[in-house]
C-alpha positions, 0 to 999 in steps of 0.5 A: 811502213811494211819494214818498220812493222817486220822490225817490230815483229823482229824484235818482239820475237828476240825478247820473248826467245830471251825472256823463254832463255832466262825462265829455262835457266831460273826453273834448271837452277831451281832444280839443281838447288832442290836436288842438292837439297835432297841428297844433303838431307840424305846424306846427313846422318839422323838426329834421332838418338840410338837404341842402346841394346838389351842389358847384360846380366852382370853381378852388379845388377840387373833392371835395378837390382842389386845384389843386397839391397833390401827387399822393400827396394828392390820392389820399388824398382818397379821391376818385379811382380809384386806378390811372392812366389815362394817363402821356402827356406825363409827367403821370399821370391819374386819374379820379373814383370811379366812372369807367371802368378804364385801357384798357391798350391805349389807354395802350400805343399813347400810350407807343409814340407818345411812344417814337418822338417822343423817338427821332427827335427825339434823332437828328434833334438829334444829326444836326443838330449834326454838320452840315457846315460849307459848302464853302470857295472853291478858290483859283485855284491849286487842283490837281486832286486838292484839287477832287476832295477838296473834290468828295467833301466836298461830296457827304458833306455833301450826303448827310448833310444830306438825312439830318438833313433826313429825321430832323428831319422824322420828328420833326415828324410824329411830334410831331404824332402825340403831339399826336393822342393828347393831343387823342384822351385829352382827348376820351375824358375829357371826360364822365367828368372827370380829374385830371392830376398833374405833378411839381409837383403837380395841374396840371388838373382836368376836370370831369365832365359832372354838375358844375356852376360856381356860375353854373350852368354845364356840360355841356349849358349853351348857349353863349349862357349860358356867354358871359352868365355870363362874357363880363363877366369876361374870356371869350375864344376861344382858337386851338384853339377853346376858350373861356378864362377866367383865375382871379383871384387864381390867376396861370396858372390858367385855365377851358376850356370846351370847345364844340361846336356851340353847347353846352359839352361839357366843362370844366376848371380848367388851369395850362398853366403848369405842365409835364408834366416 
C-alpha cells in the first residue's frame, strides 16, 4: 500500500510540473502576441490627416480673395473686417479678420483733405476757362478813351489771371496734401495688411506681415533673398522706391515690395490699372 500511495503522489506531482509547464508557455505567448501588438500599432503611421501649412500670398488670391471680385464678394468670403477703414480716393478699404478698428479721426481728416482737393481744383478749372483773351494792338488812330478802355481790360485781365494763378496753385498743393494721406494710409496698413475695392472690384491686395509668397518672402526677408527670388523674373525698382514685379498672365497686375533699409517690409498684389472711380 505504502508504494501504491508514493506512485500516486508521483504522478500528481508530474501533472501539476506539466500543467505549471503548459501555463508558463500560454502567459509567454500571450506576451509575445501583445508585444507584436504594440510595436505594429507603433510602427503604422497615423490615420489622422496632415496639417497643410500657412497659405502663400499669390496674385491668384489670398484667404479667398481674388484679384476683381466685387466688393459685396469679397465680404462675404467672411475674410474681412466688416466696416471700411478708409474711402480716400474713391476706393473703400478693408482690413483682415482680426485687424485694427477704423480710426475715425484718421478717415475724417482724409475726407476733409479730398474735400478741399476737389474744391480747389473745380475753381481753379473753372477760372481757368474764363481766362481773358490777350490785348489787341491799338491802332494807330486810337482815341484817348479806346487806350483808356483797352488800359482798363488789361488791368481786369491781369487781375484775374493772378487769381486763377493763385486758385491753380492752392490745387496743386492741395493734391500734394491728399497724396501724403494716401502714403500715410499705406504706411499705417502696412504690417496688418488691406484690401482696396474700386468700382470695378478688388484692385489690391496688402499682405499682412505673417504672410509669406511661395518663394518664402515677407515681411522681415532680406532684400538680398528678395532679388534672388525674383531678379530672374523681372524684378525692378520703381520711381517711389518700390520694387515691382509684373503677374504673368495678369495683364496690369503687378507685386510691390516695399523695403526699407535693406528688408521688405511690406507687400502687395496691385492693378494701378485700374481706378478709384
Amino acid at each position: 500500500m505504502g508504494k501504491n500511495r508514493a506512485t500516486v503522489r508521483a504522478v500528481g506531482v508530474g501533472i501539476s510540473v506539466v500543467l505549471l509547464a503548459a501555463s508558463a508557455t500560454a502567459c509567454s505567448s500571450d506576451d509575445k502576441k501583445d508585444s507584436a501588438k504594440a510595436e505594429g500599432a507603433a510602427a503604422a503611421p497615423s490615420a489622422a490627416p496632415t496639417t497643410k501649412g500657412p497659405e502663400a500670398f499669390a496674385a491668384a488670391g489670398y484667404q479667398g480673395l481674388k484679384p476683381g471680385m466685387a466688393k459685396e464678394a469679397g465680404l462675404a468670403t467672411g475674410a474681412l473686417e466688416p466696416s471700411p477703414v478708409s474711402l480716400l480716393g474713391g476706393c473703400t478699404d478693408f482690413v483682415y479678420k482680426g485687424g485694427p478698428a477704423p480710426d475715425q479721426a484718421r478717415m475724417a481728416a482724409e475726407a476733409a483733405t479730398e474735400a478741399r482737393y476737389k474744391d480747389l481744383s473745380a475753381k481753379a478749372d473753372a477760372a481757368s476757362g474764363k481766362a481773358p483773351a490777350p490785348a489787341g494792338t491799338l491802332p494807330p488812330n486810337a482815341s484817348a478813351k479806346d487806350a483808356a478802355a483797352a488800359a482798363a481790360g488789361s488791368a481786369a485781365g491781369a487781375k484775374d489771371s493772378a487769381a486763377a494763378a493763385k486758385l491753380i496753385a492752392d490745387s496743386t498743393m492741395a493734391l500734394v496734401d491728399l497724396r501724403v494721406a494716401q502714403e500715410a494710409k499705406d504706411k499705417a496698413y502696412l504690417t496688418t495688411g488691406r484690401v482696396s475695392f474700386a468700382e470695378a472690384g478688388l484692385r489690391e491686395l496688402a499682405a499682412p506681415a505673417e504672410a509669406k509668397t511661395a518663394e518664402g518672402i515677407g515681411a522681415g526677408s532680406t532684400l538680398e533673398a528678395l532679388q534672388q527670388a525674383y531678379g530672374a523674373k523681372g524684378l525692378q525698382q520703381d520711381k517711389s522706391g518700390k520694387y515691382v514685379l509684373p503677374v504673368e498672365g495678369q495683364q496690369g497686375w503687378q507685386y510691390e515690395f516695399t523695403v526699407d533699409g535693406a528688408k521688405v517690409a511690406g507687400m502687395a498684389v496691385v492693378n494701378r490699372d485700374i481706378k478709384c472711380a
